[in-house]
N, CA, C and O atoms as a Tinker XYZ file with bonds, in Angstrom:
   276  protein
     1  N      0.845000   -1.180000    0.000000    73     2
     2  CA     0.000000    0.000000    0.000000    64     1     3
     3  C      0.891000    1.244000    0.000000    63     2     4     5
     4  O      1.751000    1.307000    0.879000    81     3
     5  N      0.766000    2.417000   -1.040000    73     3     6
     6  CA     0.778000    3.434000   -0.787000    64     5     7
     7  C      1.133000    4.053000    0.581000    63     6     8     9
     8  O      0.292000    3.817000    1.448000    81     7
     9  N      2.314000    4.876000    1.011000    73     7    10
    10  CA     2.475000    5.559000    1.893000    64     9    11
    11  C      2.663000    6.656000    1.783000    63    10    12    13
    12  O      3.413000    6.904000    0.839000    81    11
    13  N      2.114000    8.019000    2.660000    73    11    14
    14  CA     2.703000    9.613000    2.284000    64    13    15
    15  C      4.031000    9.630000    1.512000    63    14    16    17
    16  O      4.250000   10.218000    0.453000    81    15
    17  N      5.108000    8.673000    2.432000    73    15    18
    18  CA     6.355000    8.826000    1.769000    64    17    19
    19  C      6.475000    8.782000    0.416000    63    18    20    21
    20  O      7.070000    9.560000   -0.329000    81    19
    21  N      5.696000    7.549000    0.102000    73    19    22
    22  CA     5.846000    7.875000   -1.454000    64    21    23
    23  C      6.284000    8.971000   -2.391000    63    22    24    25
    24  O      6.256000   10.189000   -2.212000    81    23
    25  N      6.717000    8.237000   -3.486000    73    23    26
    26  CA     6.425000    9.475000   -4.290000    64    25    27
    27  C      5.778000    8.839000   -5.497000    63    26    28    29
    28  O      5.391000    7.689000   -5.705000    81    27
    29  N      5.778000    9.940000   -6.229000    73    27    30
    30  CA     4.578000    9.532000   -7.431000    64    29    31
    31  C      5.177000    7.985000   -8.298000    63    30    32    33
    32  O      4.701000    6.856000   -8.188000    81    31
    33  N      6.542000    8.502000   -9.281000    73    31    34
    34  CA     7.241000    7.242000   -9.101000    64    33    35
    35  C      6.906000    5.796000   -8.900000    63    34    36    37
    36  O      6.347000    4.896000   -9.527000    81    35
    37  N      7.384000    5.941000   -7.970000    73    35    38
    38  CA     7.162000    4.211000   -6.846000    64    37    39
    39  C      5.811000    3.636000   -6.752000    63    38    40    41
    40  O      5.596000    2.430000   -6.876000    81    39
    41  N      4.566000    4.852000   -6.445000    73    39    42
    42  CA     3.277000    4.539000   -6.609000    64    41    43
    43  C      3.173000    4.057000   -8.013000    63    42    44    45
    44  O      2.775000    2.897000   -8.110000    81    43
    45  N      3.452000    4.711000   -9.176000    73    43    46
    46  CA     3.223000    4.276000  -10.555000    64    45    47
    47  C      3.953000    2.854000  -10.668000    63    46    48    49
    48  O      3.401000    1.919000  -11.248000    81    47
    49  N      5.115000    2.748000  -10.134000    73    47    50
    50  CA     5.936000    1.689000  -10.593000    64    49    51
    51  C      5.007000    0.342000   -9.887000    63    50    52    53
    52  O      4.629000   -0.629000  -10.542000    81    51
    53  N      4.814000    0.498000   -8.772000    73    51    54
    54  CA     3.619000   -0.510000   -8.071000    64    53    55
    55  C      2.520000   -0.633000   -8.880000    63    54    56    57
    56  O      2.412000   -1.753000   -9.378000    81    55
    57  N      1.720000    0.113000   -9.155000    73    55    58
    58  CA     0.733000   -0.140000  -10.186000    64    57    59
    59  C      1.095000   -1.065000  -11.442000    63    58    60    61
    60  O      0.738000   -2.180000  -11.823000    81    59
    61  N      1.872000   -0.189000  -11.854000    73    59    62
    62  CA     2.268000   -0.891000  -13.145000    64    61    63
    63  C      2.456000   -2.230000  -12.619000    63    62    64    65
    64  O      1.757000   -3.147000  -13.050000    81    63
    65  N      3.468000   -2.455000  -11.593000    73    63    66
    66  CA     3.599000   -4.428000  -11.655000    64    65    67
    67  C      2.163000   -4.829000  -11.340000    63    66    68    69
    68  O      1.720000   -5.678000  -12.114000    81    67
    69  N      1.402000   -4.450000  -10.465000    73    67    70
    70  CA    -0.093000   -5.116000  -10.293000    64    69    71
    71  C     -0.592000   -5.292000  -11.269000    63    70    72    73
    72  O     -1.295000   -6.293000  -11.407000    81    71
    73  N     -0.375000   -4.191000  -12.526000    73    71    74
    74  CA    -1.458000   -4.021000  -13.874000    64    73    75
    75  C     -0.830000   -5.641000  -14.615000    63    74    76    77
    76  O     -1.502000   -6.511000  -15.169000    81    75
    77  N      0.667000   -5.610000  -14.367000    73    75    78
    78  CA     1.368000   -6.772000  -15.350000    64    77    79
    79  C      0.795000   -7.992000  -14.929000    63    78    80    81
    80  O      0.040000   -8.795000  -15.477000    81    79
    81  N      1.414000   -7.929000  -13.668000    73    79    82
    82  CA     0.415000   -9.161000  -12.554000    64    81    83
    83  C     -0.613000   -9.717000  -13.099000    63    82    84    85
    84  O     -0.613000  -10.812000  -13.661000    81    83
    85  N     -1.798000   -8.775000  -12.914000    73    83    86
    86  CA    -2.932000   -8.877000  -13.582000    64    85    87
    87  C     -3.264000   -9.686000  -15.040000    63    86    88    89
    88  O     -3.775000  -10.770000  -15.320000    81    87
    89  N     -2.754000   -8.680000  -15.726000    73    87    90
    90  CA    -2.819000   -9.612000  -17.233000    64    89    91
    91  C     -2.041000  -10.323000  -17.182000    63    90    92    93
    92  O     -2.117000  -10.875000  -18.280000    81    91
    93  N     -1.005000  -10.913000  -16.486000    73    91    94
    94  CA    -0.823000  -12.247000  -16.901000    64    93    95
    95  C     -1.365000  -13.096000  -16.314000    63    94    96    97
    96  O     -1.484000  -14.124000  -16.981000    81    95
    97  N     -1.815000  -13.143000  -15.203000    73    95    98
    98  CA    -2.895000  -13.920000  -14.318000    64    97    99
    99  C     -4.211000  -14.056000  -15.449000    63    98   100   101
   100  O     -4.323000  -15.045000  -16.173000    81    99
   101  N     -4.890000  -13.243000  -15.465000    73    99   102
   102  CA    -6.130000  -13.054000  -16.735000    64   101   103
   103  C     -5.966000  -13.721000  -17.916000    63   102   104   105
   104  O     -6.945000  -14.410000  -18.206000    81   103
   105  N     -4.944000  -13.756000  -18.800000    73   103   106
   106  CA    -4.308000  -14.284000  -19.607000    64   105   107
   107  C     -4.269000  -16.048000  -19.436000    63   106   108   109
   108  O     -4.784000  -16.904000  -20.154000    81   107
   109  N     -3.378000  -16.199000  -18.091000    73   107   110
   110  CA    -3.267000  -17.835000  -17.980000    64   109   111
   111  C     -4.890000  -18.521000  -17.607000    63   110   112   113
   112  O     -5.115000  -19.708000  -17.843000    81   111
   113  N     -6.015000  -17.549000  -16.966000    73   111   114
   114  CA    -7.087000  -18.328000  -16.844000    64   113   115
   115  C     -7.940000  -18.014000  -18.442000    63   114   116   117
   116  O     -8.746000  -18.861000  -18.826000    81   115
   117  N     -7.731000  -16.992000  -19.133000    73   115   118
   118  CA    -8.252000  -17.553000  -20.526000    64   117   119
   119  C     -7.882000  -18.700000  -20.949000    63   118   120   121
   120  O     -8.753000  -19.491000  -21.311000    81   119
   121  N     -6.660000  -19.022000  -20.999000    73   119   122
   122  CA    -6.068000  -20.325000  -21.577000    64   121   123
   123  C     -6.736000  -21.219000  -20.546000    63   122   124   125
   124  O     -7.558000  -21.704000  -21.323000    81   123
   125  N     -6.924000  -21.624000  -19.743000    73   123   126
   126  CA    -7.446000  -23.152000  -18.952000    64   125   127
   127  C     -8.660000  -22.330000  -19.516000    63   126   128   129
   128  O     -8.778000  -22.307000  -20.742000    81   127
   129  N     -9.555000  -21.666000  -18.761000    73   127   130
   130  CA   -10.725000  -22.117000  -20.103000    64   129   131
   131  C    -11.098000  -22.779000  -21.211000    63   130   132   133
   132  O    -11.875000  -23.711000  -21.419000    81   131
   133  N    -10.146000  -21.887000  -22.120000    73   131   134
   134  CA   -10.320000  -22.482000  -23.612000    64   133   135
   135  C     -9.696000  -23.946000  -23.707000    63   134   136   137
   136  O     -9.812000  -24.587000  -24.751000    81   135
   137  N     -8.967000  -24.512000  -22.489000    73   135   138
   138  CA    -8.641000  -25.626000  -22.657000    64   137   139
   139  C     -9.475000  -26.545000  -21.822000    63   138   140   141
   140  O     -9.255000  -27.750000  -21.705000    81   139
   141  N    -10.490000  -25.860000  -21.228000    73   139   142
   142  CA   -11.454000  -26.760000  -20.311000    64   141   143
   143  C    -12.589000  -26.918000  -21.769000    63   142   144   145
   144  O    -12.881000  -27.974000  -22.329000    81   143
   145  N    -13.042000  -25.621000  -22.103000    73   143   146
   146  CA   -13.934000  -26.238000  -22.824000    64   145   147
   147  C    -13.743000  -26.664000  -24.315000    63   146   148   149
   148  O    -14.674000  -26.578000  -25.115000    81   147
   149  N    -12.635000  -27.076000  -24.625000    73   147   150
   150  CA   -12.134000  -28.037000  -25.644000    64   149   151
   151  C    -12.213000  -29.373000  -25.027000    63   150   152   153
   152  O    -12.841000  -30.298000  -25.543000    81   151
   153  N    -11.595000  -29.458000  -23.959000    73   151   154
   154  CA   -11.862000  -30.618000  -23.566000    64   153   155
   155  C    -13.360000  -31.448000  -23.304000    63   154   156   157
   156  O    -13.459000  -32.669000  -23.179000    81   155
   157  N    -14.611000  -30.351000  -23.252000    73   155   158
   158  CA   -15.265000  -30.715000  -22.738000    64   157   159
   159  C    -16.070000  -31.393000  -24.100000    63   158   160   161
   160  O    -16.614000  -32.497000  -24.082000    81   159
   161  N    -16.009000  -30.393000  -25.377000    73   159   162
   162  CA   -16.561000  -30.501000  -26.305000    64   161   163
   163  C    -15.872000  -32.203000  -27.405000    63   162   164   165
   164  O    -16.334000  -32.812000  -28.370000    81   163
   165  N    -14.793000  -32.340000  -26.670000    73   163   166
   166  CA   -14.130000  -33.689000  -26.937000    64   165   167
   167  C    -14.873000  -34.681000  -26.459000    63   166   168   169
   168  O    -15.472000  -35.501000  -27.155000    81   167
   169  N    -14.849000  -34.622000  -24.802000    73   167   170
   170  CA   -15.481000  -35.430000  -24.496000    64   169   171
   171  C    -17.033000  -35.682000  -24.751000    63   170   172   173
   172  O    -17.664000  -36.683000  -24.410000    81   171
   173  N    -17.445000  -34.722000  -25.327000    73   171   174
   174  CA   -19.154000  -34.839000  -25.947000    64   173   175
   175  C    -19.188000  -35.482000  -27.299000    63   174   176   177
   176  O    -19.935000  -36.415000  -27.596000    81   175
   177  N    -18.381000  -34.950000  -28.040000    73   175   178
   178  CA   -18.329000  -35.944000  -29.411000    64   177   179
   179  C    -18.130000  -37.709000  -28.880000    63   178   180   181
   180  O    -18.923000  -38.634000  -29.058000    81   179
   181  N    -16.816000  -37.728000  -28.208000    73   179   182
   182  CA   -16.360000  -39.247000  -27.907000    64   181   183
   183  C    -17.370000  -40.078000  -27.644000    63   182   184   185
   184  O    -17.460000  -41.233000  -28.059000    81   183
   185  N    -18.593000  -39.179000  -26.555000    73   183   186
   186  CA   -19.665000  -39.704000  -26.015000    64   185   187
   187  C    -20.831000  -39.742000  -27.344000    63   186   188   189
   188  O    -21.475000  -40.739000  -27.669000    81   187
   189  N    -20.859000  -39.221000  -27.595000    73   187   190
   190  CA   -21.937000  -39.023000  -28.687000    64   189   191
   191  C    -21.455000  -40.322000  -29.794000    63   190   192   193
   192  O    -22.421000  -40.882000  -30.313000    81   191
   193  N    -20.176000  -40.814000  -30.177000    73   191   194
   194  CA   -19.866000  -41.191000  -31.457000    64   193   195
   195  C    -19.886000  -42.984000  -30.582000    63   194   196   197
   196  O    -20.163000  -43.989000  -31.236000    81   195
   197  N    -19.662000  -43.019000  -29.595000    73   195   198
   198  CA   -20.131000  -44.114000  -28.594000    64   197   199
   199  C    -21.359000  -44.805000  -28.531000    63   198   200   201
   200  O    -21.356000  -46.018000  -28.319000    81   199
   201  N    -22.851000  -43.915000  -28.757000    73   199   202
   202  CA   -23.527000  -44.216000  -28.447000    64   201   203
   203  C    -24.113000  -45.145000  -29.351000    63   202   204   205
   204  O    -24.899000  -46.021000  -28.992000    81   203
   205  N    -23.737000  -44.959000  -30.519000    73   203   206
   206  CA   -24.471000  -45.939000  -31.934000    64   205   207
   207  C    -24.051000  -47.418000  -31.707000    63   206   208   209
   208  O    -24.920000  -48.289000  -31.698000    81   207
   209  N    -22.789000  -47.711000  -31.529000    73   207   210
   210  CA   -22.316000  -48.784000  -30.722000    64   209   211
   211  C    -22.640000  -49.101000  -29.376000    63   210   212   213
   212  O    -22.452000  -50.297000  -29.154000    81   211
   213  N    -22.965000  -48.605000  -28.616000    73   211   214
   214  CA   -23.361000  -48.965000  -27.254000    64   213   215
   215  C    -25.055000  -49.465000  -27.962000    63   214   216   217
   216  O    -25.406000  -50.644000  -28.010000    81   215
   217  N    -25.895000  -48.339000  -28.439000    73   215   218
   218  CA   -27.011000  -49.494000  -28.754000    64   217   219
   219  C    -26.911000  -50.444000  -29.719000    63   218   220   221
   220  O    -28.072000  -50.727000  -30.012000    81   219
   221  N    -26.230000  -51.035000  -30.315000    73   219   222
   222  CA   -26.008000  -52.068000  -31.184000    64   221   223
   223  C    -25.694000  -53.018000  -30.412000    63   222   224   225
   224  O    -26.083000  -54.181000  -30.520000    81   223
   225  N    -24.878000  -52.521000  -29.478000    73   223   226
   226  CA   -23.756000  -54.066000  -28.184000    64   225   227
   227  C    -25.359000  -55.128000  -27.497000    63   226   228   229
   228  O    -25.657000  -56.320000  -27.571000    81   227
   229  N    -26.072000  -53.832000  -26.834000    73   227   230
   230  CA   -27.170000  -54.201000  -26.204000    64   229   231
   231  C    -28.463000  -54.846000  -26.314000    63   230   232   233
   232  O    -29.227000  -55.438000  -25.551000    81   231
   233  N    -28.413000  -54.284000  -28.408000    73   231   234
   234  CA   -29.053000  -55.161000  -29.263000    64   233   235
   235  C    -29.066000  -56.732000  -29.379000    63   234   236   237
   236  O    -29.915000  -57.623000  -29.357000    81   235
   237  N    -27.926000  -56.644000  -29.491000    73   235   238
   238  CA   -27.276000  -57.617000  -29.815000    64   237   239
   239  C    -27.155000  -58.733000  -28.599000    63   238   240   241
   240  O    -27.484000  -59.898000  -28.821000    81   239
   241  N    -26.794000  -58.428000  -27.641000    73   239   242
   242  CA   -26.899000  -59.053000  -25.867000    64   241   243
   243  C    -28.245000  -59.278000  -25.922000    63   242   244   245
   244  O    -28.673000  -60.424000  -25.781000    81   243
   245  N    -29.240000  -58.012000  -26.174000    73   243   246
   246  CA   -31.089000  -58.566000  -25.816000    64   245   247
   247  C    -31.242000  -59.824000  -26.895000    63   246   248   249
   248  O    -31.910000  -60.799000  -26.549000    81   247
   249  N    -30.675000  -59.795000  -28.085000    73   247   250
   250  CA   -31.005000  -60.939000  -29.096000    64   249   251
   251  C    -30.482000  -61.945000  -28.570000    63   250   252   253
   252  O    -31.276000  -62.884000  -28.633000    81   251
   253  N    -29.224000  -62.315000  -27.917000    73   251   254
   254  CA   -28.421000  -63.087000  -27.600000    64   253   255
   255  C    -29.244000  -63.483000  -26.464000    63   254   256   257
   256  O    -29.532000  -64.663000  -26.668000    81   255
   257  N    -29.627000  -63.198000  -25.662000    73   255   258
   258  CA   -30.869000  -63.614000  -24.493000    64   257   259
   259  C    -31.869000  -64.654000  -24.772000    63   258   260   261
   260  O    -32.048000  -65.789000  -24.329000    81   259
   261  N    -32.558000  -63.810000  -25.774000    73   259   262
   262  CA   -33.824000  -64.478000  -26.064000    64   261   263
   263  C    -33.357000  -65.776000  -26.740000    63   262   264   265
   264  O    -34.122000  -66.719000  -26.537000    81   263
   265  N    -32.314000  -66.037000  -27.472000    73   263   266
   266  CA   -32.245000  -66.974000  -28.152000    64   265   267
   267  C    -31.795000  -68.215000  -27.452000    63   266   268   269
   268  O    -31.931000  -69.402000  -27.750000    81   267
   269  N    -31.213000  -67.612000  -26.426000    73   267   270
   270  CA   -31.000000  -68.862000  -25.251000    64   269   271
   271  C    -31.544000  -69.648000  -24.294000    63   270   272   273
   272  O    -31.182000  -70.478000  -23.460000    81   271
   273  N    -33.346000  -68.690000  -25.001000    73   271   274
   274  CA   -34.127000  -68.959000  -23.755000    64   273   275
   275  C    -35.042000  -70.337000  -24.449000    63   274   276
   276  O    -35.870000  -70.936000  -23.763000    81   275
């Protein structure tokens, strides 16, 4: 924090590192974002491209049932 002693200077020079601080902090959570929701949109296709096969497996198991019965 700011003290009388200050001078203008030192106050600016503090700012300025907070401002840098800042955007690079801001900066690294854009990136995990955009890498959360890539990931997420991955895992929705994977799931989605799964599912045509998952009902075919089950098809196939319910047929496999009946025929044993």
């Amino acid at each position: 924090m700011p003290t009388k002693k200050d001078n203008a200077d030192e106050r600016f020079a503090r700012i300025d590192a907070l401002m840098e601080e800042y955007r690079v902090n801001h900066e690294d959570l854009e990136h995990y974002i955009r890498n959360v929701a890539g990931m997420r949109e991955g895992r929705d296709r994977a799931r989605q491209s799964a599912d045509g096969p998952r009902k075919h497996m089950n098809s196939a198991r319910r047929q496999l049932k009946k025929s044993k019965r």
